[in-house]
N, C-alpha and C positions, 0 to 999 in steps of 0.2 A: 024666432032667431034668438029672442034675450034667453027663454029658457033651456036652446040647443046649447048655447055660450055658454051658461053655466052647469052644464054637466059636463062638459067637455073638461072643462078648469077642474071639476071634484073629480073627475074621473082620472086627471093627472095627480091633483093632488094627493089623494089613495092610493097613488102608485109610491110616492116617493116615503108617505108613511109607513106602507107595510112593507115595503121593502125593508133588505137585510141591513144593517150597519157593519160598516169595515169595521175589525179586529184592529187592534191594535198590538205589534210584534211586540212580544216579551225582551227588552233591555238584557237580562242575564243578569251576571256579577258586574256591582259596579263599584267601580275602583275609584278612590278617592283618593288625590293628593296635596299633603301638606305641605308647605313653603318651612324651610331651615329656618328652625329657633334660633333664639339666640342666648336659650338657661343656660347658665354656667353649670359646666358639671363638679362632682367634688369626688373626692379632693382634687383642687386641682392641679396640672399637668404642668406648671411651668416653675421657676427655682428665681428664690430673691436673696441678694445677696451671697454669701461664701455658702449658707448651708444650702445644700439642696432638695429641693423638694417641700419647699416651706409655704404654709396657706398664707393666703392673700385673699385681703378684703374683697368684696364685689366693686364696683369700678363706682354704682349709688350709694358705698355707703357713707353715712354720714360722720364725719369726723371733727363735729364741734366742738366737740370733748377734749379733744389732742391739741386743740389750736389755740392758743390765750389769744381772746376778745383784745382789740387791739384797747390801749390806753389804761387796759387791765392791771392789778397788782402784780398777776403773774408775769407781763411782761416788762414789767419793769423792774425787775428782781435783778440783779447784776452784782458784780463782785463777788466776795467772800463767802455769800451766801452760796454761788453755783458749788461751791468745793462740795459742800454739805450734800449734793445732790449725785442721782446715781447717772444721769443724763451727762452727769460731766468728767466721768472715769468710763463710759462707752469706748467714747476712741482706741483708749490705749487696750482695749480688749479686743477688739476689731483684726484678731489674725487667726491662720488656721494652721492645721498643724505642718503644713512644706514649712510656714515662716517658724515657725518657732524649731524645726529642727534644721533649719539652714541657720539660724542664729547660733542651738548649740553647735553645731561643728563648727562653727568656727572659733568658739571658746575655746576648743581643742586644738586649735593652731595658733596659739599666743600670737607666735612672731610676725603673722600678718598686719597686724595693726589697724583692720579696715573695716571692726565692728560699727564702731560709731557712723562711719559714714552710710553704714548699708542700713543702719535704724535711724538716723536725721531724723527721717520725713514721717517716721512711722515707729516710734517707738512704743514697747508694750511692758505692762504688767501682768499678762496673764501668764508666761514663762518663769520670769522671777517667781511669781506667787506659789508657782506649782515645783518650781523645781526645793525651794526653801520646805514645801510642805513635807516632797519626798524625802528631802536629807532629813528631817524632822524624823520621818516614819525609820527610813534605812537606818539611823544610828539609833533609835532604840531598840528596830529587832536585831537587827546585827550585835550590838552591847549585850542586848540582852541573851542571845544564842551564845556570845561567845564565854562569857561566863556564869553559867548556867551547866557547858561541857568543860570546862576547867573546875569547876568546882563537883561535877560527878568524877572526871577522870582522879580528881585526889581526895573521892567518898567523902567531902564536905558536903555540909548542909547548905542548901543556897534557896534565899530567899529574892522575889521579884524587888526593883527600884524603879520605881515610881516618880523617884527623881530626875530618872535617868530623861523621859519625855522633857516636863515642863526646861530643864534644864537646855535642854537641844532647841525647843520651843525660843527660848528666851533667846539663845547665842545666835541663832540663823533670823528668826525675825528681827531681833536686837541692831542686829550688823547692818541687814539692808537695807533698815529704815534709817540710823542714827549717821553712820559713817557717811553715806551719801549726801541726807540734810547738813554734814558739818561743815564737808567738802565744797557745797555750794556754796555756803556763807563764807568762805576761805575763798574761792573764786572767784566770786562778786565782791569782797575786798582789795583782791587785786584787779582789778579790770578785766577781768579774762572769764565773766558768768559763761556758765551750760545751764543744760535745760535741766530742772530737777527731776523731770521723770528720767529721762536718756540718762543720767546719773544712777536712776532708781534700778532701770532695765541695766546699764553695764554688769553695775556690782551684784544683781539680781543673776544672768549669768556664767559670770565668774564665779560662782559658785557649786558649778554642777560637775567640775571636777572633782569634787570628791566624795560623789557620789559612787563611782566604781570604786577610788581609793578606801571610801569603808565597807566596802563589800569585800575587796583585798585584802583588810584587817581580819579576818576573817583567819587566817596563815598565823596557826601559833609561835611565829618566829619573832622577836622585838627588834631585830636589826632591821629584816623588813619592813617590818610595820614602822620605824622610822624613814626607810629610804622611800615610802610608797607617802608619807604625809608630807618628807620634802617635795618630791617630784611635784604633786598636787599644788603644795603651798606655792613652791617657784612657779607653775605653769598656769594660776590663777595670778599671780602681783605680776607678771610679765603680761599677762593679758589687759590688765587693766591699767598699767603704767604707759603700755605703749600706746594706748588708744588715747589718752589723755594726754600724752606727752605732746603731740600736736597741735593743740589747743590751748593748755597753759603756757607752752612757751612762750605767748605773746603778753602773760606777764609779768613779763622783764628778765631779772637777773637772777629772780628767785625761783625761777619756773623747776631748776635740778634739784631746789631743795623740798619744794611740794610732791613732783613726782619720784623721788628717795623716800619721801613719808608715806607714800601710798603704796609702794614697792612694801615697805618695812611691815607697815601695818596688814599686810596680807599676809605676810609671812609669819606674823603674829598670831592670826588668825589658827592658821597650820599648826603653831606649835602648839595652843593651845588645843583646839583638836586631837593633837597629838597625846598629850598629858591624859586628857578628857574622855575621849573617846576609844581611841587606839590601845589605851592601853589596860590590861588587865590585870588585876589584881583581885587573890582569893585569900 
């Protein structure tokens, strides 16, 4: 019996060793799926500020660099010292080009009088800056076009002036820096202070009027060319009389006599323009 039992057991168990083994089905293609990143692509896809389409830091980066350490030197710097810095003339640069040509049109409408109120909150420098640099350029190429053809049409010999820039140079940046700085000090004397930039941007401008006018000079006629540097002259001191005329009147009795001097002195401006630029001589 015991060694009937154990062949019976070997004789099963030879069965299940030599028997076949299941295959196991072939899988195919196996497809694998990744969960949504989160890399930033570049450049990127989204707009900071007015310009658009401007790169932005990644969201980790580190920004120690930008931040003064509190208790820091740098953060305790204040006063006179910020002027010195370029962090503290940003603002006034902070516009795009709608604001600065919804500013010039309305220099072109003197008799609204509602500059000032629509640059309060947001006055700029970068308009004044550029419009002073263009007169700068237009009255030396224009001066210099225009007699240049006056001196071939009467086969003169004509020589470039050189003068003619720095001189332009001096009388536009001259004006919009001093006249304004005087203006304040005359206002804060009488109780009736503005802001010195909003002073800076009015008279900055007021001056883009004649910018077409000496492109008009252009017209070898002298009667025009003075009727075209009044019209300028009158529609730059109405511009800037009436905006101010508002405001100074709250100091006192002398208010007609400050905005008569800033009427006068614009029209000063014009004549001498006039003399200067306008006019040609071979």
């Amino acid at each position: 019996m015991m060694s009937g039992g154990v062949g019976k057991y070997t004789h099963i168990d030879n069965q299940k060793v030599s028997g076949s083994v299941p295959s196991v089905p072939d899988p195919g293609h196996v497809t694998v799926q990744f969960t949504d990143s989160n890399l930033q692509t570049f450049p990127p896809s989204g707009s900071q500020g007015k310009i658009s389409g401007g790169t932005r830091p990644p969201l980790d980066a580190d920004d120690t660099f930008s931040k003064p350490v509190s208790g820091s030197e740098e953060s305790q710097r204040g006063g006179w010292f910020q002027t010195f810095t370029v962090a503290a003339y940003k603002p006034y640069f902070d516009v795009d080009t709608t604001d600065v040509l919804e500013r010039i049109k309305y220099s072109l409408f003197p008799f609204r009088g509602t500059f000032t109120e629509k640059t309060v909150n947001n006055p700029d420098l970068y308009g004044p800056f550029w419009i002073c640099t263009t007169l700068i350029f237009v009255a030396a190429s224009i001066g210099t076009f225009v007699t240049y053809i006056a001196h071939k049409l009467q086969k003169k010999e004509w020589n470039y002036d050189i003068n003619l820039v720095t001189w332009s140079a001096g009388v536009f940046y001259g004006y919009v820096l001093l006249v304004p700085l005087v203006l304040y000090v005359i206002l804060k004397y009488f109780s009736a202070p503005s802001g010195l930039v909003q002073l800076f941007c009015l008279y900055g401008y007021s001056l883009f009027v004649f910018i077409p006018a000496l492109c008009l000079s252009v017209i070898p006629v002298e009667i025009f060319r003075w009727v075209i540097a009044g019209v300028a002259g009158f529609m730059s001191a109405t511009f800037v009389a009436l905006n101010l005329r508002a405001h100074i009147m709250s100091a006192g009795e002398r208010w007609f006599f400050i905005v008569a001097g800033i009427f006068l002195l614009q029209l000063a401006l014009s004549v001498i323009l006039k003399l200067y630029l306008f006019t040609v001589t071979v």
